[in-house]
N, CA, C and O atoms as CSV, one atom per row, in Angstrom:
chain,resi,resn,atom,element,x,y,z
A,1,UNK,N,N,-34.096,47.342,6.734
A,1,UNK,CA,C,-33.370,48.510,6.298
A,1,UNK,C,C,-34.152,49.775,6.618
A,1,UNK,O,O,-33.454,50.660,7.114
A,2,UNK,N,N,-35.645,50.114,6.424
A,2,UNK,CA,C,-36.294,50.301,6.967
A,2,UNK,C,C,-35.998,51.619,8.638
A,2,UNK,O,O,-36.179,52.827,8.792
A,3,UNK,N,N,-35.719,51.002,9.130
A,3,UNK,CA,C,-35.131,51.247,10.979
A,3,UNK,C,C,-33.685,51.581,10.758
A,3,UNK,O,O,-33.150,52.397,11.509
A,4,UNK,N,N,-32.790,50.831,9.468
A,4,UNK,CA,C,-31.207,51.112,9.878
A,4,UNK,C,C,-31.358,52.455,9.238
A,4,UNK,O,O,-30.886,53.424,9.833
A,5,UNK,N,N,-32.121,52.665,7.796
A,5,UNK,CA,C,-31.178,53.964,7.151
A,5,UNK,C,C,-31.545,55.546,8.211
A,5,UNK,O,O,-30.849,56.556,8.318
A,6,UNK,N,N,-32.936,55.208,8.885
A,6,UNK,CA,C,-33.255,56.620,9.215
A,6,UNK,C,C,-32.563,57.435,9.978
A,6,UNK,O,O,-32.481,58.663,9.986
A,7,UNK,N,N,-31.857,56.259,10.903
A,7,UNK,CA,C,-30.930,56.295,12.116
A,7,UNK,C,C,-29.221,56.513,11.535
A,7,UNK,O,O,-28.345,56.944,12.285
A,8,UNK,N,N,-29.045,56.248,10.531
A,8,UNK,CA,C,-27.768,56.888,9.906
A,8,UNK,C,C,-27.761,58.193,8.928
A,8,UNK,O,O,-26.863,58.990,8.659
A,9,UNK,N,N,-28.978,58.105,8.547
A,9,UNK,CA,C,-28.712,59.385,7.572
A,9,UNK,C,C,-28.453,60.955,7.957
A,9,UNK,O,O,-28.163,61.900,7.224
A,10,UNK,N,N,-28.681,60.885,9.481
A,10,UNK,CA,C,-28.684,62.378,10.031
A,10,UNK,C,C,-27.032,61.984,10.318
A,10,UNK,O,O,-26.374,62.654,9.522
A,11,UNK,N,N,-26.350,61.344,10.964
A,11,UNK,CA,C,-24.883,61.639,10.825
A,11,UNK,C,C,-23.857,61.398,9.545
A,11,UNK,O,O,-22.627,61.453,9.508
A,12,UNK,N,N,-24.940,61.077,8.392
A,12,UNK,CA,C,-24.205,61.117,7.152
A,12,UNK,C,C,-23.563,59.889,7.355
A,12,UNK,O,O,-22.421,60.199,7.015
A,13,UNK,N,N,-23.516,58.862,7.633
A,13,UNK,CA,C,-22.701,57.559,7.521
A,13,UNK,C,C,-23.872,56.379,6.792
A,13,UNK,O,O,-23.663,55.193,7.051
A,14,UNK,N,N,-24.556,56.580,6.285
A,14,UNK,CA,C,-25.478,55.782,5.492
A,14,UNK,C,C,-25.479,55.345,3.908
A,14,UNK,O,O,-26.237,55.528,2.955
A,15,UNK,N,N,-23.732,54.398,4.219
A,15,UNK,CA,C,-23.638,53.775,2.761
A,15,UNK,C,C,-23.780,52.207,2.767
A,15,UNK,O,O,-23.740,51.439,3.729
A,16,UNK,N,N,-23.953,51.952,1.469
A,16,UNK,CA,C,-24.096,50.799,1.404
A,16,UNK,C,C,-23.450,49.708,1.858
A,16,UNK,O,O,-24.139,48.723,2.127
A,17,UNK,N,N,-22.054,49.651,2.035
A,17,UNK,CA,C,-21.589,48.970,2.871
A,17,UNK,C,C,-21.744,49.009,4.289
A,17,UNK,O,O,-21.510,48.017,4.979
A,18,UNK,N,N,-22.092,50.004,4.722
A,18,UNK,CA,C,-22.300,50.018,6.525
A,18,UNK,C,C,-23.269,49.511,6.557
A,18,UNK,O,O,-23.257,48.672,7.457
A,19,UNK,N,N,-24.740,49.565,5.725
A,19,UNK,CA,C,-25.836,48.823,5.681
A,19,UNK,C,C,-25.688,47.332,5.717
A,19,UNK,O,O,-25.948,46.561,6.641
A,20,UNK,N,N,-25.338,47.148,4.829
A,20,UNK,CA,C,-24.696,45.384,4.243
A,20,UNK,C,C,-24.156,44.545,5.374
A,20,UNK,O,O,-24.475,43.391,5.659
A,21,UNK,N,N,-23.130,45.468,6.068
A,21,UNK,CA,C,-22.343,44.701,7.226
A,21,UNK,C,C,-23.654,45.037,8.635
A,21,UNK,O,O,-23.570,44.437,9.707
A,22,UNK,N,N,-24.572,45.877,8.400
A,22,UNK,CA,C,-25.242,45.793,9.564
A,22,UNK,C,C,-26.721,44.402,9.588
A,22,UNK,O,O,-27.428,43.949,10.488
A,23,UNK,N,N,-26.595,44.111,7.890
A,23,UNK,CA,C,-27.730,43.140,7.878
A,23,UNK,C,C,-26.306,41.905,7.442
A,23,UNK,O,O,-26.387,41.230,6.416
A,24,UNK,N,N,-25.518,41.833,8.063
A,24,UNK,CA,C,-24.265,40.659,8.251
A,24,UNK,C,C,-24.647,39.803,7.057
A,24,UNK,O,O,-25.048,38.642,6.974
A,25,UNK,N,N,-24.253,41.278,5.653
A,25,UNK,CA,C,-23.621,40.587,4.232
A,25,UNK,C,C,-22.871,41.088,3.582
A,25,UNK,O,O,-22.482,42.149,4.070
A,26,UNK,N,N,-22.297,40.756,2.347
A,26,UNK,CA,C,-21.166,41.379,1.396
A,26,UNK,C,C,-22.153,42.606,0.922
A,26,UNK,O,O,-23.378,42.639,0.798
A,27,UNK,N,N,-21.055,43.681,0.689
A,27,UNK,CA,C,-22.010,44.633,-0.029
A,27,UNK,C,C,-22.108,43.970,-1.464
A,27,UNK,O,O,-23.144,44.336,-2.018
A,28,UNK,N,N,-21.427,43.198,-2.156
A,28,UNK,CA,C,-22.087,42.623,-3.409
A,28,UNK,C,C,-23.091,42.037,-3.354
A,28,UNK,O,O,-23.900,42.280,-4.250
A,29,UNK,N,N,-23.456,41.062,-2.331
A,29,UNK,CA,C,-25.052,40.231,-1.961
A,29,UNK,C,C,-26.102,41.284,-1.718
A,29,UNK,O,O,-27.243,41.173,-2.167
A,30,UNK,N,N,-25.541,42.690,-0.727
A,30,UNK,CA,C,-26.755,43.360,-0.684
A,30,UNK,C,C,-27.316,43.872,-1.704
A,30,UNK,O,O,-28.539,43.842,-1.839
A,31,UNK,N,N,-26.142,44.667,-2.970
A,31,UNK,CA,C,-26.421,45.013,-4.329
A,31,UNK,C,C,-27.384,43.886,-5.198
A,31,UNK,O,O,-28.355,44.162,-5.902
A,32,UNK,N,N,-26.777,42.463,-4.910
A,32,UNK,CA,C,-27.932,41.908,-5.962
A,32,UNK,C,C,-29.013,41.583,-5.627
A,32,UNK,O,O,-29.843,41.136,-6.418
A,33,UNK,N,N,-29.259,41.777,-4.122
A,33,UNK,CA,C,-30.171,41.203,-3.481
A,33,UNK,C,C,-31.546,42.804,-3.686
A,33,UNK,O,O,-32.716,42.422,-3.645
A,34,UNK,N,N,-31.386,44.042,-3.839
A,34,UNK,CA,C,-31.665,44.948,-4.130
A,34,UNK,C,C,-32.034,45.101,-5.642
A,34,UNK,O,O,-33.141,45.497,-6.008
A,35,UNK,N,N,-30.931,44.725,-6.565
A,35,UNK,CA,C,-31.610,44.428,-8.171
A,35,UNK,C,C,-32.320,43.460,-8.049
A,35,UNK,O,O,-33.320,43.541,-8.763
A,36,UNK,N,N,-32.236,42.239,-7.243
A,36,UNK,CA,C,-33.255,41.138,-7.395
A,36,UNK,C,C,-35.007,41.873,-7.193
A,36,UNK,O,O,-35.970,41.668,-7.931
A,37,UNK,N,N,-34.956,42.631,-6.113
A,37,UNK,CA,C,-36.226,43.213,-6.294
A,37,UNK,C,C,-36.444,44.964,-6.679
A,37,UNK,O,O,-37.107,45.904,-6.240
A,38,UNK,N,N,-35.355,44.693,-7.866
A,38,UNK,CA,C,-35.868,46.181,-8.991
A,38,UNK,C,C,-35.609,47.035,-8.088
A,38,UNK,O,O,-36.649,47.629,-7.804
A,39,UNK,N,N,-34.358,47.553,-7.233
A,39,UNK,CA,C,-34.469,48.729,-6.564
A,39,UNK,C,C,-33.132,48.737,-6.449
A,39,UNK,O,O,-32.501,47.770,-6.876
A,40,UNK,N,N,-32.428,49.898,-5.815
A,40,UNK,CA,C,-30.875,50.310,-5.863
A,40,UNK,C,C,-30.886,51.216,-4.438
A,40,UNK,O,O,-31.923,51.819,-4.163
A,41,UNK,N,N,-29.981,51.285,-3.733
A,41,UNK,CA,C,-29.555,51.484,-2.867
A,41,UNK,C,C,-29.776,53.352,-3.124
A,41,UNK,O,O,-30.661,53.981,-2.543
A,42,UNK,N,N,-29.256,53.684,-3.630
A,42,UNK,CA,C,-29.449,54.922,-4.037
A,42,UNK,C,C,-31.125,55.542,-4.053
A,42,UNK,O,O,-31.428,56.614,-3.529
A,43,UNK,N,N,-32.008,54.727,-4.688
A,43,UNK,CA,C,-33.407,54.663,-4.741
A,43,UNK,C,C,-34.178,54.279,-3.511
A,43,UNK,O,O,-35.389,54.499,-3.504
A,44,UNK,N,N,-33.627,53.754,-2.517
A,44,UNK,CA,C,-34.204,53.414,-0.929
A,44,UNK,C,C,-33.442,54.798,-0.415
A,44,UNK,O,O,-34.247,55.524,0.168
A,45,UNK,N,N,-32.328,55.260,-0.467
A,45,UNK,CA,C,-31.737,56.146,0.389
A,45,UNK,C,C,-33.065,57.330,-0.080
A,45,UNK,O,O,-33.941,57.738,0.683
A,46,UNK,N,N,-32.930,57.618,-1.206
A,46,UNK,CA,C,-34.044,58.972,-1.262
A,46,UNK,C,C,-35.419,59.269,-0.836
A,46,UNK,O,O,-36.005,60.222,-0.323
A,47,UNK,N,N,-35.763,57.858,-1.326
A,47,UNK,CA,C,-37.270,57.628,-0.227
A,47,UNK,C,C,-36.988,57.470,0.945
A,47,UNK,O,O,-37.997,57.949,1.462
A,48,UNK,N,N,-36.299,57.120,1.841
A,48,UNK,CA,C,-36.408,57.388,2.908
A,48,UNK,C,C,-35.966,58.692,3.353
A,48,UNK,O,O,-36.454,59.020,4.434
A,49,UNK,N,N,-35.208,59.494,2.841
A,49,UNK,CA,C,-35.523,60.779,2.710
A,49,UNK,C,C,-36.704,61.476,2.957
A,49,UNK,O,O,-36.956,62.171,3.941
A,50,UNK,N,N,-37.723,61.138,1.566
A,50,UNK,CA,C,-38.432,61.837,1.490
A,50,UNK,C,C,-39.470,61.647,2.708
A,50,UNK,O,O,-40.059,62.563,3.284
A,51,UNK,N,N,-39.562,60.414,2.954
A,51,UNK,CA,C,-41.020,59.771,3.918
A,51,UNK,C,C,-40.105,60.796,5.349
A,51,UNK,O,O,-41.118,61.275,5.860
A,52,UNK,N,N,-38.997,61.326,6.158
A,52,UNK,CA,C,-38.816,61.559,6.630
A,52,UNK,C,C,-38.786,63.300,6.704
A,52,UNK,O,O,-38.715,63.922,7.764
A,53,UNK,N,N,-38.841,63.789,5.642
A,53,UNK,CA,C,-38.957,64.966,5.676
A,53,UNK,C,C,-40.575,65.205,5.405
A,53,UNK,O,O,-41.122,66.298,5.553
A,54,UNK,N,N,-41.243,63.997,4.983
A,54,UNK,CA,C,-42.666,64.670,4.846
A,54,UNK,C,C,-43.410,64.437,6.475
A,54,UNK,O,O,-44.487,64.950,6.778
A,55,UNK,N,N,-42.613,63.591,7.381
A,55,UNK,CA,C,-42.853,63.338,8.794
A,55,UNK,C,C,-42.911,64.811,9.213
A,55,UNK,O,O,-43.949,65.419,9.476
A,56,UNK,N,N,-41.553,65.354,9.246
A,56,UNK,CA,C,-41.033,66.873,10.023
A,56,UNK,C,C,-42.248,67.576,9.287
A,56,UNK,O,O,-43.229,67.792,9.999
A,57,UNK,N,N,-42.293,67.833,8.401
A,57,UNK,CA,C,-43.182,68.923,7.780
A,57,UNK,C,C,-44.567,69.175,8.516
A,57,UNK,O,O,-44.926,70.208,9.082
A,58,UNK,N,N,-45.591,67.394,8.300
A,58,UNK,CA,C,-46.571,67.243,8.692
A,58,UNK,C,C,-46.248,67.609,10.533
A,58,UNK,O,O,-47.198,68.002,11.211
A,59,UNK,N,N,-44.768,67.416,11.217
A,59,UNK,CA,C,-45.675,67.284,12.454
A,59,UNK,C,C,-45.109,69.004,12.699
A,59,UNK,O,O,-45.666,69.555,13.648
A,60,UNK,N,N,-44.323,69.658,12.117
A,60,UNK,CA,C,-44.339,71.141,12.188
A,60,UNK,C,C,-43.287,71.906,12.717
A,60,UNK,O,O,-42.271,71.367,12.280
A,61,UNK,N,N,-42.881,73.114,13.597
A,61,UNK,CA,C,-42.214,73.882,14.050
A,61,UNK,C,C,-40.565,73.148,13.487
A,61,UNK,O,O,-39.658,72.900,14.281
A,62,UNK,N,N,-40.508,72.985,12.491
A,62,UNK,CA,C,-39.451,71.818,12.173
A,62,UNK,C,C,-38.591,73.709,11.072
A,62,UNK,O,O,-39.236,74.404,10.287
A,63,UNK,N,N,-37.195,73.917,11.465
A,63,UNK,CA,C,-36.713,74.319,11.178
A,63,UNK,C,C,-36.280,74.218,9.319
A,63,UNK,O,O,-36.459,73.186,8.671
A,64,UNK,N,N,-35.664,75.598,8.685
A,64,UNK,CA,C,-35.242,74.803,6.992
A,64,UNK,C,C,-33.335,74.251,7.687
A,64,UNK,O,O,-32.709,73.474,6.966
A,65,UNK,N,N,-32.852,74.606,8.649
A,65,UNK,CA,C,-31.724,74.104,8.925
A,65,UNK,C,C,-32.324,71.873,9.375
A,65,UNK,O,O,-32.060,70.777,8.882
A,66,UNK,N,N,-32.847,72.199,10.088
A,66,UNK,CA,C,-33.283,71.018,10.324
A,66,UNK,C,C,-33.587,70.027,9.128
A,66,UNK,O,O,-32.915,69.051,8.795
A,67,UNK,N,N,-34.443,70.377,8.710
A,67,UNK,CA,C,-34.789,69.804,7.004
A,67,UNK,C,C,-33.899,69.482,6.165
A,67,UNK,O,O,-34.056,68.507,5.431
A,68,UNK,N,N,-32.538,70.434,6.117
A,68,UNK,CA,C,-31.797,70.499,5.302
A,68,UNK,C,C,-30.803,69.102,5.522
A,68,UNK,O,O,-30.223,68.435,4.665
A,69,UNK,N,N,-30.857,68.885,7.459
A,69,UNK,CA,C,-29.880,68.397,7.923
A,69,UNK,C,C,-30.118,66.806,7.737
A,69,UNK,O,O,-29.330,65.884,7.947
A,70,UNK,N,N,-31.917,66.769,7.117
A,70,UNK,CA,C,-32.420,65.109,6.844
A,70,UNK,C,C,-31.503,65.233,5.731
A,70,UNK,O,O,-30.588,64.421,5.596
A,71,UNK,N,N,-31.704,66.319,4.818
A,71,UNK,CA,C,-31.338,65.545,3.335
A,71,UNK,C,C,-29.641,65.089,3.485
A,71,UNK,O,O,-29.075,64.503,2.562
């Protein structure tokens, strides 16, 4: 998940079901499979957020339109 969300979140199509069907499961299996290890879909989407906007920052000339356009 890792590699799928970073690559969807800039065109905004990064829900849980597009995830689910891209690791070829029900979005109910991916949901419990996510509480099985204490985490929520919602809670991976933001960290990967964040680890991606602290990328732009650290490597620089990175626009606030740009930034805005990770979140």
């Amino acid at each position: 998940m890792a590699v799928i969300l970073p690559q969807l979140l800039p065109g905004g199509i990064a829900t849980s079901s597009r995830v689910a069907a891209l690791l070829n499961m029900s979005q109910r299996t991916f949901q419990r499979r996510l509480a099985e290890e204490g985490s929520s879909f919602k809670q991976i989407v933001s960290e990967v957020r964040e680890n991606l906007l602290r990328k732009q920052v650290e490597i620089g000339g990175v626009t606030g339109d740009q930034l805005a356009s990770t979140l």
